[in-house]
Structure formats: structure tokens, C-alpha cells
N, C-alpha and C positions, 0 to 999 in steps of 0.2 A: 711120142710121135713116130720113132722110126719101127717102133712096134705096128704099130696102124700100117703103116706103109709097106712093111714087112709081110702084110696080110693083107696087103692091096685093099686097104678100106678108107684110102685118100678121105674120105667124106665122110665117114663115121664119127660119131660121138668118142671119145676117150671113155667117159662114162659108161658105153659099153662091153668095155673091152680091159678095165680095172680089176674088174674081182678075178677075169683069167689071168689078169698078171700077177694077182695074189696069192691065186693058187699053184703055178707054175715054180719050177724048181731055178734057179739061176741057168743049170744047165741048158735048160729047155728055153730061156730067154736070151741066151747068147746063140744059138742056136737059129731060133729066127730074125737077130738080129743079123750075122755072119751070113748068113744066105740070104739074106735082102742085101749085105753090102759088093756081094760078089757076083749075086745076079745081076746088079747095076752097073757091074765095068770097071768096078775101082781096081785098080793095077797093083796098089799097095798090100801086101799081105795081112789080113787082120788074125790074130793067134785069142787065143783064148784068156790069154795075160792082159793082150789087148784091152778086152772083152773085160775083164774083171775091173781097171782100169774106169772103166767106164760107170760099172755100177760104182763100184767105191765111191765113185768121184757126186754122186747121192741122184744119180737118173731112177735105178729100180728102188731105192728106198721114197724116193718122193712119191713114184707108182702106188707101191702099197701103200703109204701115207693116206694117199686122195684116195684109195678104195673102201678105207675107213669110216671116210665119209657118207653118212648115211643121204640118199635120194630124198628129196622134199615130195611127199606125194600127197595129191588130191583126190579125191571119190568123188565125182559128180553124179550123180541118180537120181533115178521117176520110182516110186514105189506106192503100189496100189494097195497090197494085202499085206506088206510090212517082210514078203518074201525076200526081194532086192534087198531091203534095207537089213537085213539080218545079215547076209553078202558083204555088205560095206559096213557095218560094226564088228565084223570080224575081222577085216582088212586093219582096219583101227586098231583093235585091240593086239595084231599082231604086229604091226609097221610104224603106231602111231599117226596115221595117216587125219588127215582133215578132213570131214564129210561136209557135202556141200546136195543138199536138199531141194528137188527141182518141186517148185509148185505152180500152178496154173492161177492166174486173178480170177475167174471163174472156176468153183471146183466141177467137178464131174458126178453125175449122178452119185449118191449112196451107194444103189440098189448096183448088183455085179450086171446083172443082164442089161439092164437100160445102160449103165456104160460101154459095155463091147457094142450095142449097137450106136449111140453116139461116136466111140470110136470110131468105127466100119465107115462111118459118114466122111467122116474127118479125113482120112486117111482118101477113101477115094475122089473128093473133092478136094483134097491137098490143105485143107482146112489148117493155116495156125495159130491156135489160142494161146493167147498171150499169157507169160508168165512173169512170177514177178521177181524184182533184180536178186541173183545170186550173193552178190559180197563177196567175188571170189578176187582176188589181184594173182591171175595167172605168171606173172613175172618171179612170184614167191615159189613156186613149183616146179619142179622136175621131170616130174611122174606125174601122168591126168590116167586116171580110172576112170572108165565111162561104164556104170549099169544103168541095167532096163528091163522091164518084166518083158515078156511077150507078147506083143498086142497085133495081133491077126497075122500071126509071124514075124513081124519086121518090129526094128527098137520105139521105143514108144514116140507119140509124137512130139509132146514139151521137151523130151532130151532132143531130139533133131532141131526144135527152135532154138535152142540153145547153144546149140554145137553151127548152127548158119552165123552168127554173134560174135565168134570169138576166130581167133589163129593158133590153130596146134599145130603147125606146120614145125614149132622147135622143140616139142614136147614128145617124150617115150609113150606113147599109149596104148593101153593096156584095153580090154571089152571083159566085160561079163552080161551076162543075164541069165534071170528063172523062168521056167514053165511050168505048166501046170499036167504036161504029159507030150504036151507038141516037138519037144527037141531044140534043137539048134534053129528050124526050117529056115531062114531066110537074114536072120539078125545080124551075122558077122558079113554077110557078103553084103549087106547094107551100110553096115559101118566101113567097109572098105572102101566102097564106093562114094561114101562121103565125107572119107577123109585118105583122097589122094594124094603121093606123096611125104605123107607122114611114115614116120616108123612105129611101124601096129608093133607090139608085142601079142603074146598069145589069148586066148578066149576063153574063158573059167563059164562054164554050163553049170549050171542048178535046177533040180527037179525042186520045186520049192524051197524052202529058208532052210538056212544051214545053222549049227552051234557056234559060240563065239571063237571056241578052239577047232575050228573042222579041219582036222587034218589033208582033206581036199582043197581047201583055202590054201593053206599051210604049204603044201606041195607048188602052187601056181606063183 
């Protein structure tokens, strides 16, 4: 806690901010904590003996301890050509993570072109086709993964029914999604916008489906 505070992150997760205390030298933890205690006004001298005092007494060992701890993560995803879903069995295969498979009660054409145009409808008439119940108990997870192919640039529509249904507002979330040449265009600044509030983590892009080792997975 006083590491947080130390780093003016009053509001932040701990979870956050563990694996840098794991990595960090003692020095460099006494360090911010002594200047958080003397930028505050305390009159008392704190020394470095002080300081060790402190760890000993088992603060920076419970630190590392909890950073040990592995994040419970979910994969929630819409996957049409099996692109996305190569994205999240990689995430799996590296993290151990729980894949959670969005499908629709009505599927969507076979045929790829009759779909983008059923889409194209959907989307400009805010169309939402109902899907059917995930099985997810978000209270089990840590981490929520959201992918989504790209569907007229923005994330698909059953993952946005999806994502109206629930509260991520305590959860680390994470975005990815594949293209088929289009880019990014529009998908993360959609997902921001409708999930205010939350704390996004970063955006993993795919030019179609990746290996189960992709070292580009790997890296995010």
C-alpha cells in the first residue's frame, strides 16, 4: 500500500503494480518508499535500517509472495473463419487461460458475402441478435480478454451484446482482434468507448490467425 501511494496510484489495483515489486532491487523499494514518507511531512527521520526494518518485518516478502500469484484470465470471443479463435488458443496454451465462445441462437449465413451483408444491416440498424448464455461466472476471473474479427471495422456485433450484459468495470481488460487486410480501423476506439472507466490494457492486432506459440502473442 505505501508503495501505491508512493506512486500516487491511490486507486490502482496492487495487482498492478506486483510484478514491479518483484522485479525491483530492495534498494530501489526503500527508495520510494522514503520519498513518499518525507514528501508527506513526517518530522521523524527514516534511515535506511529503518527501511530494512520494515521489509524484514515480511511487507516486501508478502509483495513478492502475491506476485507469484498467477492472474485468473478469461477469453471471451466472436470467431467467424476460426482467425480470432487461433488468438485465444494461443492465449490458452500460453497462460492457461479459459476460452469462452460467443455464439448467436440464429447463426449467420454460411456463405462469407451474404454475411458481411447481413452484418452491414445489423450494425446500421443497431440490430441485436441474440446469443446464447456464455457459462461464464466473471467473479472467477481477474483478467477478461475480449476478441473480435473485424466486422465493417468496428468489433463484432454478438461480442458488444455481450459486453451490454455484464460489469467489467473491476476487471484488467485486455482487446485483441483479426483482419483480413483492414487494420485496426475503428475496433479499439470502440471498445473504449464502451467500456468507460475500466482499466483497458493494450491491443494485440492480427492479420489473420496466428500459431499456438506466436511469439507476437507471447510478447502482448
Amino acid at each position: 500500500r505505501l508503495f501505491l501511494l508512493a506512486n500516487r496510484q491511490d486507486q490502482a489495483s496492487a495487482g498492478e503494480f506486483l510484478p514491479i515489486l518483484k522485479q525491483m532491487t530492495l534498494l530501489d523499494f526503500f527508495h520510494h518508499i522514503r520519498t513518499f514518507l518525507l514528501s508527506g511531512g513526517f518530522s521523524v527521520m527514516i534511515t535506511r535500517r529503518d527501511l530494512c526494518s520494515i521489509a524484514l518485518a515480511g511487507l516486501f516478502p508478502l509483495a513478492v509472495s502475491a506476485a507469484d500469484k498467477k492472474p485468473r484470465i478469461a477469453v471471451v470471443y466472436v470467431s467467424r473463419t476460426g482467425h480470432t479463435r487461433s488468438v485465444a488458443e494461443a492465449v490458452r496454451n500460453m497462460t492457461g487461460a479459459d476460452l469462452f465462445y460467443i455464439e448467436t441462437v440464429e447463426p449467420y449465413p454460411d456463405e462469407y458475402r451474404a454475411t458481411t451483408e447481413v452484418v452491414k444491416e445489423e450494425i446500421e440498424k443497431n440490430v441485436k441478435r441474440p446469443i446464447k448464455p456464455l457459462g461464464i461466472n466473471l467473479d472467477q476471473y481477474d483478467v477478461v480478454i475480449l476478441g473480435t474479427p473485424t466486422w465493417w471495422h468496428r468489433p463484432a456485433q454478438p461480442l458488444k451484446t455481450w459486453m451490454e450484459t455484464v460489469d467489467l468495470s473491476k476487471k484488467f481488460v485486455l482487446t485483441m482482434s483479426t483482419h483480413g487486410g483492414g487494420g485496426l480501423m475503428e475496433v479499439r476506439s470502440e471498445f473504449e468507448s464502451l467500456l468507460p472507466g475500466v482499466r483497458l490494457g493494450t491491443h494485440f492486432l492480427s492479420y489473420g490467425g496466428v500459431s499456438r506459440n506466436d511469439p507476437d502473442v507471447r510478447d502482448w
